[in-house]
C-alpha positions as CSV (number, residue, x, y, z in Angstrom):
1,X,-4.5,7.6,19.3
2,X,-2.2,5.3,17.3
3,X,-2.0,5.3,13.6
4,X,-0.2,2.7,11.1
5,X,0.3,4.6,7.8
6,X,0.5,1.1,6.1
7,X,1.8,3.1,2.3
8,X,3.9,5.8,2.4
9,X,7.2,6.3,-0.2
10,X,9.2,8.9,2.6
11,X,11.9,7.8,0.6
12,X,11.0,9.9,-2.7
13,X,12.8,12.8,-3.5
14,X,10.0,14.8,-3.0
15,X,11.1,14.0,1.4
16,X,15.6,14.5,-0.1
17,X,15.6,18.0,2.0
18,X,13.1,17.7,4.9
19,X,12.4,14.3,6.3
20,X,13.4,14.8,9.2
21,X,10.9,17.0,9.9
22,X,8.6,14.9,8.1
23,X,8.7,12.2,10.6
24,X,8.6,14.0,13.6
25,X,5.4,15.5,12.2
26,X,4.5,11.7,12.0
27,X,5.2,11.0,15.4
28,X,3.2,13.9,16.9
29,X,0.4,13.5,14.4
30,X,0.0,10.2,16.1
31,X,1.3,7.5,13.2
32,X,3.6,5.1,15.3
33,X,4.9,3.0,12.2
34,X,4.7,3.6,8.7
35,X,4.9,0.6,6.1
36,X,7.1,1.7,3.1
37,X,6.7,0.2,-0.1
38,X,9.3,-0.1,-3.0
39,X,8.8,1.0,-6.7
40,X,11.7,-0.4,-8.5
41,X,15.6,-1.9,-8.8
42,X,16.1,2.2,-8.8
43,X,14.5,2.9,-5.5
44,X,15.8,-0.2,-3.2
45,X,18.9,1.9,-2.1
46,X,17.2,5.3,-1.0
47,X,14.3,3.1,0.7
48,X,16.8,0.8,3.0
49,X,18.6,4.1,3.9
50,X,15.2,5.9,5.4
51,X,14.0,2.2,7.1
52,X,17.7,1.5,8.5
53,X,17.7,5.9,9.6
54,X,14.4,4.9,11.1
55,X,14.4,1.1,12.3
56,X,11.5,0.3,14.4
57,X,9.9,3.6,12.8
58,X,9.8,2.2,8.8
59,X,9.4,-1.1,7.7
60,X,10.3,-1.9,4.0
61,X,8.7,-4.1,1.3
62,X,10.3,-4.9,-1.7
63,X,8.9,-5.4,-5.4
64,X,8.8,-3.9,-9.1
65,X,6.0,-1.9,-9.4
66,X,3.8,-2.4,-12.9
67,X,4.7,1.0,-14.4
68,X,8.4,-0.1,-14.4
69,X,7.6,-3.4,-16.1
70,X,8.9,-2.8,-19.5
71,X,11.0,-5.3,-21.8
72,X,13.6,-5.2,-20.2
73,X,11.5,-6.6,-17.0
74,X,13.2,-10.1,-16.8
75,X,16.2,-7.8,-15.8
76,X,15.0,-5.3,-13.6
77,X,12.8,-8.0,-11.7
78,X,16.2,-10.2,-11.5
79,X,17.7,-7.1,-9.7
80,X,14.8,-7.1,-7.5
81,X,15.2,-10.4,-6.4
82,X,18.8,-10.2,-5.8
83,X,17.8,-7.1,-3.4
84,X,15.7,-9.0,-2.1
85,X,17.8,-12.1,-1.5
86,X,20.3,-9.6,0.0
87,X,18.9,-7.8,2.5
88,X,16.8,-9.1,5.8
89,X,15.4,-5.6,6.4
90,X,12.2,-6.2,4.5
91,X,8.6,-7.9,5.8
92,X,6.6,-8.1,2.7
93,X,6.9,-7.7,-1.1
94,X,4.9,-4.2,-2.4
95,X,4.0,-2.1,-4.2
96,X,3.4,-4.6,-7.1
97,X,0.4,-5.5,-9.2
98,X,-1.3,-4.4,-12.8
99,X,-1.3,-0.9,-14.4
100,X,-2.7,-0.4,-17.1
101,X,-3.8,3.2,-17.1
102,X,-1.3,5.2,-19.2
103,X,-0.1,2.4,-21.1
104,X,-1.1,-1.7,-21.3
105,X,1.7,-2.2,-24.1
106,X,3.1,-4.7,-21.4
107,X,0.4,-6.0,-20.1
108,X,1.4,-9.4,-20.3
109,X,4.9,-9.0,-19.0
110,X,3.2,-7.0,-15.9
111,X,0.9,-10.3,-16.0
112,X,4.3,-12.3,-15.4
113,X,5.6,-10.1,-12.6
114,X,2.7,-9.8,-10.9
115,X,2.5,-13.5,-10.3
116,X,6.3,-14.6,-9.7
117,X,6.4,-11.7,-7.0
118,X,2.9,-13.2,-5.6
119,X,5.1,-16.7,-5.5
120,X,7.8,-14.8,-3.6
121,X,5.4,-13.6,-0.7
122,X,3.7,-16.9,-0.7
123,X,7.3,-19.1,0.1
124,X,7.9,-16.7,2.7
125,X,4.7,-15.9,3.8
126,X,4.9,-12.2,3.7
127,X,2.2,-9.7,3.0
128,X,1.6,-8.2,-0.3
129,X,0.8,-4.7,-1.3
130,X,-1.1,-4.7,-4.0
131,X,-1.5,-2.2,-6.6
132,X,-4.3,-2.0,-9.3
133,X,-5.3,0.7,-11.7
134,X,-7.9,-0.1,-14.9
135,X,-6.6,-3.7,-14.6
136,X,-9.6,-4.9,-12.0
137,X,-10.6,-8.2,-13.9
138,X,-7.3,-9.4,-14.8
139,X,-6.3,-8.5,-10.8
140,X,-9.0,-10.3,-9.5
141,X,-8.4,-13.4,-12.1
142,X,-4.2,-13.5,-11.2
143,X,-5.7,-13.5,-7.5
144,X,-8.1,-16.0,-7.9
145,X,-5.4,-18.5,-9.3
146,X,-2.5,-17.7,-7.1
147,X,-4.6,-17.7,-3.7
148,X,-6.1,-21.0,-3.9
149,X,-2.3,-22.7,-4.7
150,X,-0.7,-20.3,-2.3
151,X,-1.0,-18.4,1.6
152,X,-1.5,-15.0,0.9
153,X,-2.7,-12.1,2.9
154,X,-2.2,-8.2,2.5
155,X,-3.5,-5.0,1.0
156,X,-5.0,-4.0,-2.0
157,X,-3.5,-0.2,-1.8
158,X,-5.6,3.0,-2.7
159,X,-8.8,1.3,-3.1
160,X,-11.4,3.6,-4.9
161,X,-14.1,0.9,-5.9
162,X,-17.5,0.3,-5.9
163,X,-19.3,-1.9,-3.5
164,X,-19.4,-4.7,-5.4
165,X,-15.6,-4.4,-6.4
166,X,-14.8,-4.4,-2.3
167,X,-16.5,-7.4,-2.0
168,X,-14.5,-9.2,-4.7
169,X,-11.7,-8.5,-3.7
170,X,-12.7,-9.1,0.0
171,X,-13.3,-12.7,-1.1
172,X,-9.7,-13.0,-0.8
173,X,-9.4,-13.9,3.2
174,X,-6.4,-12.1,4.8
175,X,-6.6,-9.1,2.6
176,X,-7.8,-5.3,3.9
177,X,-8.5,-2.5,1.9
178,X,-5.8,0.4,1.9
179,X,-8.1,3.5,2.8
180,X,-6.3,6.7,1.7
181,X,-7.3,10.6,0.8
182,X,-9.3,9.8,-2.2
183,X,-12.0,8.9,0.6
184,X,-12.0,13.0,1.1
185,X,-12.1,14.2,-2.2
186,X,-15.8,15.6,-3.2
187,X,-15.9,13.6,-6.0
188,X,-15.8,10.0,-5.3
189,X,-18.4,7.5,-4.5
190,X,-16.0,5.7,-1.8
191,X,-17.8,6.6,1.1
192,X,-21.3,4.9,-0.1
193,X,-18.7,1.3,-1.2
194,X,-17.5,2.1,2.5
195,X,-20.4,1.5,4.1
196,X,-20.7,-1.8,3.0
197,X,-17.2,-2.9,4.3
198,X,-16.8,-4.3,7.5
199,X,-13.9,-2.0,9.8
200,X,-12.0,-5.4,10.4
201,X,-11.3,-5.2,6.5
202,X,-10.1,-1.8,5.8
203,X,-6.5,-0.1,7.2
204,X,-5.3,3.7,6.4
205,X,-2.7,4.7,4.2
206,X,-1.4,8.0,2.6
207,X,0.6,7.1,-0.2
208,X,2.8,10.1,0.9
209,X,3.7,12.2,-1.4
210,X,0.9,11.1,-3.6
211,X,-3.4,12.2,-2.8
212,X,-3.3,14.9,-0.5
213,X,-6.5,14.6,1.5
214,X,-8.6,17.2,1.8
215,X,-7.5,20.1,3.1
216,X,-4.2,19.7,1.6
217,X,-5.0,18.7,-2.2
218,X,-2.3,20.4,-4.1
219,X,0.1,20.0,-1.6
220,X,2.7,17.0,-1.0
221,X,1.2,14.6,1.1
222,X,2.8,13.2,4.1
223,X,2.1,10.4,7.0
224,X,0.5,13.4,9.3
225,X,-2.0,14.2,7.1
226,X,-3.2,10.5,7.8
227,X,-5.7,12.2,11.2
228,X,-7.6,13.7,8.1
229,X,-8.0,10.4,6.8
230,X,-8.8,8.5,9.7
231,X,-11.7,11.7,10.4
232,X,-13.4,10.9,7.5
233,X,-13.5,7.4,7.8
234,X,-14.8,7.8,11.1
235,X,-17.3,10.1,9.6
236,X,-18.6,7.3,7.4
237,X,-18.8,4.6,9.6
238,X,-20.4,6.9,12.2
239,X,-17.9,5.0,15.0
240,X,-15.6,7.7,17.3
241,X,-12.1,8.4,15.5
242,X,-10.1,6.7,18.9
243,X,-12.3,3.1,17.5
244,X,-11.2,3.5,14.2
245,X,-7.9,3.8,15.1
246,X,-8.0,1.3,17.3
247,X,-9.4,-1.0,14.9
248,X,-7.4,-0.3,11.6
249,X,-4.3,0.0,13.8
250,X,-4.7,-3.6,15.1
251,X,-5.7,-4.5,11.4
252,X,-2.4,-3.1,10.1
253,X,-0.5,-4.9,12.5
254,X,-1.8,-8.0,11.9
255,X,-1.4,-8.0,8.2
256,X,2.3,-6.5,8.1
257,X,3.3,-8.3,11.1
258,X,4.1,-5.1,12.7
């Protein structure tokens, strides 16, 4: 089987002393590309290093995640952008979006960010990876505006919703799901929202080193745990794991280019 881990940061200190080892555990887990999404201006130089140690293995997106939007955003976006303008390693802008879980202090400025990064995906036509967390309504309405002046397609990363919520944000054509180890944990209702989303719309992701499927909660996470994830999806759509692959493989590849 073939795996795309479409959100993985390998480039986080939490990889500094092993990855290496990390990878080939990637490659013999089955994961034949892993998609690697930026954080901030802070994290573009350790992030080109691992995709340019690993070309043709890690692809690179580029943005200013929401929990770095601050006020001094207009700056740190501007250094983005200059990255950005820099550099033709990258295939999609990520991980961006709204945040407004441990603090919404800035949640207009994130408002701000969020769209101009939408705008540069959109005059490139690059995927996006989306990133959302207690901001749903004010995701959906940025998404609403910006896809019916704009093409966009991508991923709405670590999706954890209800039923309904999938279908919202499915309403957005060219966008999947990112499917990760929450879909393992014992207390989530993702498997029942699951079950109402069609395989064509969902891909797999770890968000390595972050939710450690089950059995490795506690544990850093990494791009082979993504088998454990891919089992339990399998489990809920009651298809073999080899179609699942298959079909969220050939999903990833078609949103990220791949």
């Amino acid at each position: 089987m073939q795996l795309v881990d479409t959100h993985a940061h390998l480039f986080a200190d939490e990889f500094r002393d092993d990855l290496p080892e990390v990878v080939t555990r990637a490659k013999e887990s089955g994961v034949e590309q892993i998609v690697l999404p930026n954080i901030d201006d802070g994290t573009v130089e350790p992030l080109l290093q691992v995709s340019s140690a690993y070309a043709g293995y890690c692809f690179p997106l580029i943005g200013l995640h929401p929990t770095s939007v601050g006020r001094d955003y207009a700056q740190r976006l501007s250094r983005v952008r200059h990255c950005l303008e820099a550099s033709d390693a990258f295939i999609g802008i990520g991980e961006i979006g709204l945040d407004y879980y441990w603090d919404d202090t800035f949640r207009q400025e994130q408002l701000l960010v969020f769209k101009e990064q939408l705008h540069w995906a959109a005059e490139r036509g690059w995927p996006v990876s989306v990133h959302s967390r207690n901001a749903f309504d004010d995701l959906c309405k940025v998404m609403a505006a910006c896809s019916g002046s704009m093409p966009l397609r991508g991923v709405f990363h670590s999706f954890s919703g209800t039923a309904e919520e999938a279908a919202r944000l499915l309403s957005f054509e060219g966008f999947c799901l990112g499917i990760n180890g929450i879909a393992t944990f014992k207390k989530t209702a993702l498997p029942e929202a699951l079950r109402e989303v069609p395989l064509a719309r969902i891909v797999l992701e770890t968000d390595a080193p972050y939710l450690s499927p089950v059995p490795f909660r506690g544990r850093r996470n990494e791009s082979a745990c993504l088998p454990h994830i891919l089992i339990k999806v399998s489990e809920i759509y009651g298809l073999p794991p080899e179609e699942v692959a298959a079909q969220t493989t050939a999903n990833a590849k078609v949103v990220f280019g791949l």
